[in-house]
N, C-alpha and C positions, 0 to 999 in steps of 0.2 A: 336145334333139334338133334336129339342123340345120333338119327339118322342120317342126318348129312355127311357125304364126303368130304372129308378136307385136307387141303394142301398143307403139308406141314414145313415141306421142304423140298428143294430142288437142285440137285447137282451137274456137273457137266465135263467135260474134260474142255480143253480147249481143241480148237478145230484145225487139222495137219492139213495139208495137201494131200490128196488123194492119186499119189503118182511116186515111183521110188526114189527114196530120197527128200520123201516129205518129211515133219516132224517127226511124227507119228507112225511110219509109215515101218519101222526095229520093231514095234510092238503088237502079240498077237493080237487077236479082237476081242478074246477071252478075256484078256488079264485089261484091255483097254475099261471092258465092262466092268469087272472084279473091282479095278479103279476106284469108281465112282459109287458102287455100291458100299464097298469098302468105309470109303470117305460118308456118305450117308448116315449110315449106323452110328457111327464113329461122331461123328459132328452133333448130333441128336441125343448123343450119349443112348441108345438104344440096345438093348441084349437081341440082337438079329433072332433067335430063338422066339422071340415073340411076330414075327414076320409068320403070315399065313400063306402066303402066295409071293412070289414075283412073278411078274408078266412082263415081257419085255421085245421090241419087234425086233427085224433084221430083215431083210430082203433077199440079198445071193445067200441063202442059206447050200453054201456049198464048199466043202474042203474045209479051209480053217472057220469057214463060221453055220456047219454043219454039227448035228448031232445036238440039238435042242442046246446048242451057246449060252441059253438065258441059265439053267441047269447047269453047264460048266463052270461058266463064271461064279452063280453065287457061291458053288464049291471050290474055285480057285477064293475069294472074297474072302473065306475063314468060316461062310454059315455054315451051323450045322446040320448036319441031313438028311432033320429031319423037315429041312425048310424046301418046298417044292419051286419049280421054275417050269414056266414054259413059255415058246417063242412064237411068235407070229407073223404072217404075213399079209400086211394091207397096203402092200407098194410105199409110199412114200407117207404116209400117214400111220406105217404100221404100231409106231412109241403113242402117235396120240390115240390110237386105237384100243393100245393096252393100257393109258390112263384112262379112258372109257372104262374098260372092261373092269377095273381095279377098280375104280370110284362106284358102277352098279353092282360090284361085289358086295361093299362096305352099305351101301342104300339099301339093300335087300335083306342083310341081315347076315349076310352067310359068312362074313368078313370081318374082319376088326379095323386088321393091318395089312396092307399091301403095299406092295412097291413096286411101280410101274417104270418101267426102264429102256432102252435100246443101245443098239452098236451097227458101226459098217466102219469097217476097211477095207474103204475101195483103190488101195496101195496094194493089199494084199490079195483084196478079192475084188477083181475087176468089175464094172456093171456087166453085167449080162453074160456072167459066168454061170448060173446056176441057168439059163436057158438053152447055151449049146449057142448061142449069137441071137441075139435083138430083132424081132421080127423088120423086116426091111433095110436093114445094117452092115447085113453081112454073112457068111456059110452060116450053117450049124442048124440043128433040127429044129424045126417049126414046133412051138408049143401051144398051137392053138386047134391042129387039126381041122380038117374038110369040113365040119357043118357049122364051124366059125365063120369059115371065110365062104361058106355058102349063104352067110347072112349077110355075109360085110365082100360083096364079092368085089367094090371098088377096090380091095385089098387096106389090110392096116400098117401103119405107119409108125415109125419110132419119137420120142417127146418129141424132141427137135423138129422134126416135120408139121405136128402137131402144133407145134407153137408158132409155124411159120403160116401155119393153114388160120391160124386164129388173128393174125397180124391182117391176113388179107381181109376175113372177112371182118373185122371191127377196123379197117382202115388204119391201123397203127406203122406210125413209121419210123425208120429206123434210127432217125435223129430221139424221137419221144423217147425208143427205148434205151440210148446210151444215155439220154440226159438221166433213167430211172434208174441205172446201173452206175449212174458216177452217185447220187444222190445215196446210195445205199451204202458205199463206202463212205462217202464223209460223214455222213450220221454215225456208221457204226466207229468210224479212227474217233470222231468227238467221244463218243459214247465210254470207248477204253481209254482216251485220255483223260475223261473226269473221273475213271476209276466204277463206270455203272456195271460193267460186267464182275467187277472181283466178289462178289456175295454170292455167282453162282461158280464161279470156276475153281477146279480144284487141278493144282499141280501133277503131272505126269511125269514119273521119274524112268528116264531111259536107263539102258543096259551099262552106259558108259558113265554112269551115276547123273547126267546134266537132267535137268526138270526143263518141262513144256509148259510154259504160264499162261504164253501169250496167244491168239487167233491167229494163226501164219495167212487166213486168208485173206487176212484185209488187207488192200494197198491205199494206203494215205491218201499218196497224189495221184489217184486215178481221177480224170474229167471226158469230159464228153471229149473233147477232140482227140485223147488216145486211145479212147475207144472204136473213134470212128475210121480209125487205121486199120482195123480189125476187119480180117475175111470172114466170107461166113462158114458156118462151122459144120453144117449139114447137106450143102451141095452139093449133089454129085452129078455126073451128067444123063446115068440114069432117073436119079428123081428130078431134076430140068426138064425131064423131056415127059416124064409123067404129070408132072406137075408146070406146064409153060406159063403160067399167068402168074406167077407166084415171084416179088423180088426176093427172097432172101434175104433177113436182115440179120437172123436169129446170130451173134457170134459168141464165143468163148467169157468176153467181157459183159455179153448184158443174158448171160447164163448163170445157173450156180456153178462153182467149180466141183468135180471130183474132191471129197473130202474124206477124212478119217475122224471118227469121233464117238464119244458114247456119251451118257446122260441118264437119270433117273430121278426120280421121285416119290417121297413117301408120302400115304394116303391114308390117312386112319378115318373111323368114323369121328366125331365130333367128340362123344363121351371116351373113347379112348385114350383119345387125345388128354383132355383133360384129368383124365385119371392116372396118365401116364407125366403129366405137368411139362406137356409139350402146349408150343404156344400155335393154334391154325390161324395160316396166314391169307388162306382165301376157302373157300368153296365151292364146287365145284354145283351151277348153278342148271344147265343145258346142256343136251346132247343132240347131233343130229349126224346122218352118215346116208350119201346117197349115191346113184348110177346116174352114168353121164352116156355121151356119145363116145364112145371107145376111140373113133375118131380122130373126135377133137376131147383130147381126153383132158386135157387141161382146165376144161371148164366147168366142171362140177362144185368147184368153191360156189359158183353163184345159185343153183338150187338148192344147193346145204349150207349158206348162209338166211335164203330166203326162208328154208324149214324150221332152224334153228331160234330166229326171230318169230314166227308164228306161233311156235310150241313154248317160247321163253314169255311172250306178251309184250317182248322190248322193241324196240324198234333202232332202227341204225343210228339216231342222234341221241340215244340213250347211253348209250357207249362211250367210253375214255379211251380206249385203245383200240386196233385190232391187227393182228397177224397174219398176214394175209403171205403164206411162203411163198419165197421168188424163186422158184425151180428154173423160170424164166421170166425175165421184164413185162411180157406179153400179159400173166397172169394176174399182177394186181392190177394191171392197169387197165384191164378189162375189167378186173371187179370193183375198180372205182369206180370206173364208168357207169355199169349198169345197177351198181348199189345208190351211185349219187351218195357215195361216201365223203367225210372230210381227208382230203388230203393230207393233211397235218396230222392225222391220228397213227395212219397207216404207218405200220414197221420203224415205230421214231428212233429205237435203236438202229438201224439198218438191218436187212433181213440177209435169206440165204447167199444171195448175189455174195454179197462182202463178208458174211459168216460162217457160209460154209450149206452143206447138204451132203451131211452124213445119213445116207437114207433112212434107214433103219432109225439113226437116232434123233430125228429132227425133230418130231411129234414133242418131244418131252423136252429137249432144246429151246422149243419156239413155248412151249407152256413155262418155263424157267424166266426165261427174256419178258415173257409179259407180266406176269408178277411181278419181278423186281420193277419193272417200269410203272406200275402200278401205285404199287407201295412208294418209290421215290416220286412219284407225279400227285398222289394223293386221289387218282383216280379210283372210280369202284366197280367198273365194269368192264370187262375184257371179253375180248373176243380168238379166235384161235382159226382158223379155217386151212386146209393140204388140198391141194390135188392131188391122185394118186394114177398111178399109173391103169394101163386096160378101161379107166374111164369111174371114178369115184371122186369124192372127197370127203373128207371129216370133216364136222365144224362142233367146237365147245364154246361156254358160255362160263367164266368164272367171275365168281364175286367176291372181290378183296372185303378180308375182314377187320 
């Protein structure tokens, strides 16, 4: 139908360590984005001048990735100017939020062409810099104010808390979730060994002329027992003592790492495509976006997986895939549980654990990874779900075509 969104294409950079001295870590967050938009255009053979929009998330929107980034980049990029950008923030979900936002542009009519995008350089720009410090983490001003914490007067809690709070209460233990953190890296070192990621990554060339091809966050021979050496990584002896019943399992190794990265995607209607004699390689079938427990904020994938399937008419065994992001172990493994998911489906490239969680860019990252898994699997139905931070999550529904 003329009106369908669809995927034409998806790019990425590959994924730095998010600490100085990572890959990535030389280059603004601007020209990281410019990157990959760049390469987009470029790769599609497209005249960027026909782009009506980009929409693209980011998180610490502060300092270098302040002053609407999505608008710099495309102007760093080469577009010309008369092509708009703007940036958004839906915590960790904010890239899949702007493929939302881009594909109901294209449905509605008001759109053609759009390209939905993101970036974080949290080398450059720390997490919880655009806050002033992390509610419960550490100084700096509170950005929640008195009739916040006059609702939530147990006081709120930073992820990691969160995810140790969700360990308690669905019984997860700490073995489960290193065994789900090693398993993320051998899937994803098989996945770059067969060569599955090279159709979405595109080279990053540094100042000192060397190119970034590869994922720096995957470690090969990661297994459960080097994981299990690992302290935990949110302890402290003030949250100990507020929290006494709680082990503590959450660590560094069956968390995402600090990542650097950007990512984008072109989204034409159907008939543009076509006329443009671009090939759509999926479409963009369901949408769902909901409020969690602030909490326990992690867990909103599972009533915005449950919405998403009610509003779509498919149901969980209808699916070939799904992406369920590892922000932490705790996450899919709760939503396998309560989905009664197949295991086997979940994150078969390996997720953010071993790939990385570039905030801002993961949304369109993790929509990237599941098409081509798609398309190589022969499967026709994807699924895409984020937790997001303060208590949300995304979920989409795409249909390989």
């Amino acid at each position: 139908m003329s009106n369908d969104a669809v995927i034409v294409d998806v790019v990425r950079t590959a994924s730095g360590r998010g600490k100085p001295g990572g890959a990535l870590s030389g280059v603004h967050p601007a020209d990281l984005l410019a990157g990959v938009l760049r390469e987009l255009v470029s790769r599609n053979d497209l005249d960027p001048a026909l782009v009506e929009d980009v929409i693209g998330g980011c998180v610490s929107q502060v300092g270098e990735q302040s002053y609407n980034i999505v608008r710099t980049a495309l102007l760093s990029a080469g577009f010309p100017e008369s092509v708009p950008g703007t940036t958004i923030d839906r915590q960790c979900g904010s890239s899949q939020q702007a493929a939302t936002f881009a594909a109901q542009a294209v449905m509605s009519g008001s759109c053609d062409v759009v390209i939905a995008c993101g970036v974080e350089s949290m080398s450059r720009v720390p997490l919880g810099s655009s806050l002033g410090g992390a509610p419960g983490s550490g100084p700096g001003q509170d950005p929640h104010g008195s009739l916040m914490h006059a609702r939530y007067p147990q006081g709120l809690v930073n992820q990691g808390v969160s995810a140790e709070l969700i360990n308690q209460h669905w019984r997860l233990g700490r073995g489960e979730l290193d065994t789900f953190a090693a398993r993320s890296h051998r899937l994803a070192a098989a996945a770059a060994g067969r060569g599955d990621f090279d159709g979405e990554l595109r080279p990053t060339t540094l100042a000192d002329g060397r190119t970034v091809t590869d994922d720096e966050t995957i470690r090969p021979g990661t297994t459960h027992d080097s994981l299990a050496a690992l302290p935990p990584a949110f302890r402290t002896d003030a949250l100990a003592a507020r929290f006494p019943k709680l082990d503590w399992h959450i660590t560094a190794g069956n968390s995402s790492p600090l990542t650097d990265g950007a990512s984008a995607a072109l989204i034409m209607s159907a008939k543009r495509a076509a006329q443009l004699g671009l090939n759509p390689r999926a479409r963009f079938h369901s949408f769902a976006v909901t409020g969690s427990d602030p909490h326990l904020m992690l867990t909103g994938v599972i009533p915005a997986t449950r919405r998403i399937l009610e509003r779509s008419g498919l149901g969980i065994d209808d699916l070939d895939a799904y992406e369920v992001n590892e922000a932490f172990a705790s996450v899919p493994l709760v939503w396998l549980r309560e989905m009664h998911a197949d295991p086997a489906l979940l994150n078969p490239r390996g997720g953010a654990i071993a790939l990385g969680h570039a905030l801002g860019s993961s949304g369109t990252r993790l929509l990237g990874t599941l098409l081509n898994h798609l398309e190589l699997s022969g499967g026709r139905w994807g699924l895409q779900t984020m937790c997001e931070g303060g208590g949300m999550a995304n979920a989409t529904i795409i249909e390989r075509l």
